[in-house]
C-alpha positions as CSV (number, residue, x, y, z in Angstrom):
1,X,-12.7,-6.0,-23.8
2,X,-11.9,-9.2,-25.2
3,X,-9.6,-11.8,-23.3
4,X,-6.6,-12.6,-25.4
5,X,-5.0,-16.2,-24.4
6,X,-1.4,-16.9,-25.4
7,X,-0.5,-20.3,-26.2
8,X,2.6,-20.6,-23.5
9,X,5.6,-21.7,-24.6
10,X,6.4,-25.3,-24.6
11,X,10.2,-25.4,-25.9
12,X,8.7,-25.7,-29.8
13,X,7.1,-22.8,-30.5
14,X,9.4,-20.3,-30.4
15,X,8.5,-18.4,-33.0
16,X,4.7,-17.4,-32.4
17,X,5.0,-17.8,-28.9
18,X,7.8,-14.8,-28.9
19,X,5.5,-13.3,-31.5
20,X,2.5,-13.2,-29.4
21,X,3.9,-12.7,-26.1
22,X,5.8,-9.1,-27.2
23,X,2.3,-7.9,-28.5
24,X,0.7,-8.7,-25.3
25,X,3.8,-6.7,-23.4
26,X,3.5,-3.7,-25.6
27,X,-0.5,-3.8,-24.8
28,X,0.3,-3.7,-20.8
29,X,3.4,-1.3,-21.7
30,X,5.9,-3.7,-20.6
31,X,7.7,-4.3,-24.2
32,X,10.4,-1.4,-23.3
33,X,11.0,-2.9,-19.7
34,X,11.1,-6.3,-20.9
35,X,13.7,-5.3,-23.6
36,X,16.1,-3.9,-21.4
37,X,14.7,-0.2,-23.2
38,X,13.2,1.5,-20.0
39,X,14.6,4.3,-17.8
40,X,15.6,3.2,-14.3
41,X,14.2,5.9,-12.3
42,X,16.9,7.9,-9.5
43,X,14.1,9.3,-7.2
44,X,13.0,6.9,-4.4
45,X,9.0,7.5,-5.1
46,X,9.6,6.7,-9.1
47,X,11.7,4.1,-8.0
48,X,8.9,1.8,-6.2
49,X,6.9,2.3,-8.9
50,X,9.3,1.1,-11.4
51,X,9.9,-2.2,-8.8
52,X,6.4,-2.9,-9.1
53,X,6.8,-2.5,-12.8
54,X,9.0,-4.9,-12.5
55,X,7.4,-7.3,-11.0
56,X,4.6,-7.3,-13.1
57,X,6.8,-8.1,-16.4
58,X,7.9,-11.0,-14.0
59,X,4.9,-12.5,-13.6
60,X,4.0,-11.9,-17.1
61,X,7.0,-13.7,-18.2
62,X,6.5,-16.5,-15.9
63,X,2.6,-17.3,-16.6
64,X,3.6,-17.7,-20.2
65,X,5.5,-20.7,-20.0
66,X,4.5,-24.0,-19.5
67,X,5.5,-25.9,-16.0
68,X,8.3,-27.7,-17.5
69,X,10.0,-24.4,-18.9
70,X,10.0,-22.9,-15.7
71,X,13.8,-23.9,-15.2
72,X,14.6,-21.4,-17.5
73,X,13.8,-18.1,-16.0
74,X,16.3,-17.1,-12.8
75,X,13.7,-14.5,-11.1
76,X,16.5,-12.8,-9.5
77,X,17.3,-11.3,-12.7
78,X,15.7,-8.3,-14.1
79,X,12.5,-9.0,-16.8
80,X,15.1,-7.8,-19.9
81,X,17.4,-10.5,-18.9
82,X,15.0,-13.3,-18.3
């Protein structure tokens, strides 16, 4: 499989950053999470999975900006609302 790199956002490129970045979170199935879409599970097994879920669109999310963005993300938030 080939190894897709994202030019991380740097504050100018909005546009194909945002493009890029939701294709690479619909590939790890992450879009729907990230978008505020996915269910929030009731049962406590289904819920640890989700966490870790979670967590995952986190990191996404935080690997794709440059150093100097990082002020903008509040990782106490859920993924949809960073």
């Amino acid at each position: 499989m080939e190894k897709i790199v994202i030019e991380k956002f740097n504050g100018s490129n909005i546009y194909t950053w945002n493009v890029k970045f939701q294709m690479s979170l619909m590939h790890k199935h992450l879009w729907r999470l990230v978008k505020g879409k996915g269910p929030t599970p009731q049962y406590p097994k289904k819920i640890a999975s989700w966490l870790k879920t979670e967590e995952k669109a986190k990191y996404f999310i935080c690997f794709s900006l440059l150093d100097s963005q990082l002020h903008l993300i509040d990782l106490e938030k859920s993924s949809a609302k960073i």
